[in-house]
Every structure is written in structure tokens, then in C-alpha cells.
C-alpha positions in Angstrom: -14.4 5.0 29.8 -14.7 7.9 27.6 -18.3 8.5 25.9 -18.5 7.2 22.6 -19.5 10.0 20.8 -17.5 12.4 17.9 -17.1 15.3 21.0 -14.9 13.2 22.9 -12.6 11.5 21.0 -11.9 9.4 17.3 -13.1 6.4 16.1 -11.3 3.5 17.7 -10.5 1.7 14.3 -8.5 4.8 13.1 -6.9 5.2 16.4 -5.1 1.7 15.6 -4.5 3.1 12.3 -3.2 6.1 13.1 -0.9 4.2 15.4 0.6 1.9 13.2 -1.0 -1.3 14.5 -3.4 -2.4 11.2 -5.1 -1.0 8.4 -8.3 0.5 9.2 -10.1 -2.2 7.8 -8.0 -4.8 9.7 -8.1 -2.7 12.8 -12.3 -3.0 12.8 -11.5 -7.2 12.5 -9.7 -6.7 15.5 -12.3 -5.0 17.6 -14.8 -7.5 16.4 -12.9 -10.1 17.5 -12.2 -8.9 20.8 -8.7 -8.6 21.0 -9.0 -4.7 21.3 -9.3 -3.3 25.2 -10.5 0.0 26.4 -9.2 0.7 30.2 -9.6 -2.8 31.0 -13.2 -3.8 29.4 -13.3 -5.7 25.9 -14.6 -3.6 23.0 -16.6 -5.2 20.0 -18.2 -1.8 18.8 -16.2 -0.3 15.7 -17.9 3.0 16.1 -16.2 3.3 20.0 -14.3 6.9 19.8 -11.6 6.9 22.6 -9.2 9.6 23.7 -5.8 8.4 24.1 -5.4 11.3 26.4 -7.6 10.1 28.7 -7.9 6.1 28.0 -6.0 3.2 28.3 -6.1 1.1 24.9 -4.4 -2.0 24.3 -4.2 -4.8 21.5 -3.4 -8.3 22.7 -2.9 -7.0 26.2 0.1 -4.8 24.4 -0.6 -0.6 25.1 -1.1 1.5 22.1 0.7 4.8 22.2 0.6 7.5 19.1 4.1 7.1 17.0 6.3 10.3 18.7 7.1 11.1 14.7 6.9 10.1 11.3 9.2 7.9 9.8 9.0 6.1 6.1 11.1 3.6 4.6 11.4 2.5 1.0 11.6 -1.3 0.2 12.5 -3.1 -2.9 10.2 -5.8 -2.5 11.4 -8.4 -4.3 9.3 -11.3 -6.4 8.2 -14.0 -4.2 7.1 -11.7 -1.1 3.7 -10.9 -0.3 2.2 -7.7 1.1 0.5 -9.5 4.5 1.7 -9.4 7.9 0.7 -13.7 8.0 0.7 -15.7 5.3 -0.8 -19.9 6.2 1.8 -21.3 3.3 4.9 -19.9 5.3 6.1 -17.5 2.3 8.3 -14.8 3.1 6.3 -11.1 3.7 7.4 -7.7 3.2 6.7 -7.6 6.8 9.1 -10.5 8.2 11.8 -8.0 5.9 10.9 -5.0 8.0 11.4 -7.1 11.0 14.7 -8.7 10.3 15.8 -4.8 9.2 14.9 -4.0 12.9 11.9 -1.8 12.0 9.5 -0.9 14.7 5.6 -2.0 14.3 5.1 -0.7 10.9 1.9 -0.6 8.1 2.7 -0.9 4.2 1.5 2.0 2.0 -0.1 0.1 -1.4 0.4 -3.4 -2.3 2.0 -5.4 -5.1 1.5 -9.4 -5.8 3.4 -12.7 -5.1 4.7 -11.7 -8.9 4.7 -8.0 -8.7 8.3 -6.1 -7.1 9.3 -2.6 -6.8 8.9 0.1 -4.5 7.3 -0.4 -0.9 6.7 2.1 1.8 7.0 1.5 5.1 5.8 3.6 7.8 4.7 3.7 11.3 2.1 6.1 11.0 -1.6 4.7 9.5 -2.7 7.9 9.0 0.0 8.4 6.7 -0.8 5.3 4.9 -4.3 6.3 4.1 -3.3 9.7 2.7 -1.0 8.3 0.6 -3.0 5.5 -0.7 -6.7 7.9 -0.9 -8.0 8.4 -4.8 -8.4 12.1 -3.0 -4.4 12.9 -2.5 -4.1 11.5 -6.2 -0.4 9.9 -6.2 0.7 8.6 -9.4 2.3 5.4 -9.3 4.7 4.4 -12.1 5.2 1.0 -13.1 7.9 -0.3 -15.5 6.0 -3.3 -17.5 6.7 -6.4 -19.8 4.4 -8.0 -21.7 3.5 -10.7 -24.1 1.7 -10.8 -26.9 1.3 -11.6 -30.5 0.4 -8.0 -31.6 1.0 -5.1 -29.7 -3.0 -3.6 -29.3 -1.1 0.5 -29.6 -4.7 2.0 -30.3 -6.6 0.4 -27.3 -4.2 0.9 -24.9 -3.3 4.8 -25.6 -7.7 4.6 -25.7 -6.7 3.8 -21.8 -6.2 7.5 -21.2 -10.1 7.7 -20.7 -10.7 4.3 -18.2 -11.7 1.1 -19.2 -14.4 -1.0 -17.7 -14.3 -4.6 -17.6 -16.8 -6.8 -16.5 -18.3 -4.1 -14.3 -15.2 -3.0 -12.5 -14.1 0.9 -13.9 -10.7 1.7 -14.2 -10.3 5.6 -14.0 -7.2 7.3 -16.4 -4.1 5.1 -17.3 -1.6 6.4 -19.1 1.0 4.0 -21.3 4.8 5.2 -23.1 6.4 2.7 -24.9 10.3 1.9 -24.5 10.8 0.3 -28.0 14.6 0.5 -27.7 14.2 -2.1 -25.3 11.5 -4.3 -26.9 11.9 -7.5 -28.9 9.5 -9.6 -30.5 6.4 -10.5 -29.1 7.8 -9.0 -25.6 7.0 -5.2 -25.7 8.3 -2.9 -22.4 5.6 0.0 -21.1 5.9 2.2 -19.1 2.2 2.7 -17.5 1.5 5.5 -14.8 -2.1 5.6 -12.7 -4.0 7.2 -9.4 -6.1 4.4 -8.2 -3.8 0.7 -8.1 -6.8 -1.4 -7.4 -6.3 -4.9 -6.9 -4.1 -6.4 -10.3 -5.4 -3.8 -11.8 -2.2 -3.4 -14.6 -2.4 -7.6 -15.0 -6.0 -7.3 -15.7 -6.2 -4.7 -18.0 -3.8 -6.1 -20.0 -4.9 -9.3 -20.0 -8.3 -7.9 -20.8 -6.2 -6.5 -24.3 -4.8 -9.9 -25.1 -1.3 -9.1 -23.3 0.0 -11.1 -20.5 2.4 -9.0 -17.8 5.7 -11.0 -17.5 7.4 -8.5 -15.5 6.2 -5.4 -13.3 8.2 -3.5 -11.7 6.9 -0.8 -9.6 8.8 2.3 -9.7 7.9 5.2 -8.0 4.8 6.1 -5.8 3.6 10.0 -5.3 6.9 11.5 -5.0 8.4 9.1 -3.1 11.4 7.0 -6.2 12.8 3.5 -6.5 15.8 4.9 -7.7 19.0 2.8 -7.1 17.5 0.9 -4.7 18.3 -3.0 -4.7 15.7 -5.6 -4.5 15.6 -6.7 -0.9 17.1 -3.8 0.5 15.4 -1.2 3.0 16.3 2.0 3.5 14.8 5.1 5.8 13.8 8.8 4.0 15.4 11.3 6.0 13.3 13.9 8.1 14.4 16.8 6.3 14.1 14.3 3.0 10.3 13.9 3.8 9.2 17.1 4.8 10.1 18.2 1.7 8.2 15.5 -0.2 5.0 15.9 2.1 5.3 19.7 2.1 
């Protein structure tokens, strides 16, 4: 086996990553657990760098191979579908979708809630995954938003353009429009645009303001649109489509 060291290869964890098999985070559960083989011999060590040149690595027995090309698809995920690959209740995933669609192994870029639809990406690359989802590249994601309330907190939530923190957790820049044409009542539609998407970060923000998000709708991430897309559907960004978008 290759020696572990920088010189000789990359870290085995981004190696799955890289090649579409987990997150990088999920891919160091897997060596841990030792279901991650390096020419033969069982590898528990997360900071093992490997050389796909030279060695054999396998998950589950199954080779792992660097994807020949990028490829990204854009999902609709519907409300109701979760971002995991295995759910224990048995609800539908965004990756049993990818599968019925025929998609090879693929990773998600971002997440949304049980609650939450929109736009999805799909690709087979990890690496691609991590740019597109590091604070560093700085995608925007744009979320179409309902919420409920008895009074509409305007003040505090154009204050939201400097971060808020709440109960220790800081939210960097989040900027709100409001579509009053479509508003009604104590249900108020904003359109809410931000660079980090931590975890329900939009439902607890407003919540934290006294709203509570009915409806989210993701709508765009980086450059990458929702567009006409239709909830449940999948569909592949051309080559020439996403060169220019990464470019």
C-alpha cells in the first residue's frame, strides 16, 4: 500500500468524496467503520492518503473509480422528501428519485427539510459538491418564503442585512424583498437570499422574529435556476450549459 503521507497521494475521506460515494463527513464514518478497503487490507485511519493511480480502493467490496466527467442535475424536490440516502421510517428521499430517474451513484449539493422543496443538485462529483456548498465560493441561494404572523416585524428583518445571532448560533448577511402584490392578511410572501444555508436556518430566524414559515420554496442556488422546473421532475445541465456556469 501507498505511504500515508501528503507526497503520495490525498486524503482517503476526500477520495470517496471526490468520487461521488458520500460526503466527506459521511465518507470518514465509513472508514471508521470498516467498510472502506485499501488493496485488500481494511482501513480505519481517516488520515490514510491513497493514490488511485496506484491503489486498489473499494467500499463494500464495490471498486471506486474517479467520475470520467462532471455531470449535474437539477431536482424539484418536492415536500415530503428528505435529503438522506436512508431514512429508518421508510419516507421517500431525493435519492430513491435519482435512482428511479436512472442516475448513476450520485451526492446532493445543499439540503432542504421534510417541509422545505425547490431546487436540488445532483451530481457525481464530491468535489463539486463541496465547492458549491463552501462559505469560500459564496453562492447565493434564493428562497421564495411564506409566513405567518400577526404583524409583519419590516424593521428587524431588513436589520438582517448585518446577521443575527440567536442563542449563540451567528447568522452571517440575509437579505429580505417583500412581494406585497401577493400578500394577504397575516400571510406575508419574502423573498430572502443568503451565502451560508445552515441547518433551518430561514425557519429559525423567522421564528426567532415571531413569524412561522408556511411555505419555502427554494429557488435558485449560485447560478444554477429552478426555473420551469416541476416538482418531482429531474433534469441534466448540459456540458456546454455548465461550463459556462462554472467558468
Amino acid at each position: 500500500m501507498t505511504e500515508t503521507t501528503k507526497e503520495n497521494g490525498t486524503r482517503l475521506a476526500k477520495i470517496l468524496a471526490q468520487c461521488g460515494v458520500a460526503s466527506r463527513r459521511q465518507a470518514e464514518v465509513l472508514i471508521q467503520t470498516g467498510l472502506v478497503t485499501v488493496n485488500g487490507k481494511i482501513i480505519k485511519e481517516v488520515t490514510t492518503f491513497v493514490d488511485l493511480e496506484k491503489d486498489y480502493v473499494a467500499v463494500n467490496n464495490k471498486p471506486i473509480t474517479l467520475p470520467d466527467r462532471l455531470r449535474v442535475w437539477l431536482y424539484y424536490k418536492p415536500i415530503g422528501v428528505i435529503t438522506t440516502h436512508r431514512d429508518p421510517e421508510g419516507r421517500p428521499t431525493v435519492f430513491d428519485a435519482a435512482r428511479e430517474a436512472g442516475l448513476p451513484h450520485v451526492v446532493s449539493v445543499g439540503r432542504l427539510d421534510l417541509n422545505s422543496e425547490g431546487l436540488i443538485m445532483l451530481t457525481n462529483q464530491g468535489s463539486f459538491a463541496h465547492y458549491a456548498e463552501s462559505p469560500k465560493t459564496g453562492w447565493e441561494r434564493c428562497y421564495r418564503v411564506r409566513v405567518y404572523g400577526d404583524n409583519l416585524p419590516v424593521k428587524e428583518l431588513m436589520a438582517l442585512k448585518s446577521g443575527i445571532t440567536i442563542e449563540g448560533m451567528h447568522y452571517d448577511k440575509i437579505d429580505v424583498d417583500f412581494d406585497e402584490k401577493n400578500s394577504s392578511g397575516r400571510n406575508n410572501w419574502l423573498m430572502i437570499t443568503l451565502t451560508e444555508g445552515k441547518n433551518r436556518e430561514i425557519r429559525k430566524v423567522m421564528n426567532h422574529l415571531g413569524l412561522s414559515v408556511n411555505r419555502l420554496i427554494r429557488l435558485s442556488y449560485g447560478p444554477f435556476l429552478l426555473g420551469n422546473l416541476q416538482p418531482g421532475i429531474i433534469q441534466e445541465v448540459s456540458g456546454r450549459k455548465l461550463r459556462e456556469l462554472t467558468s
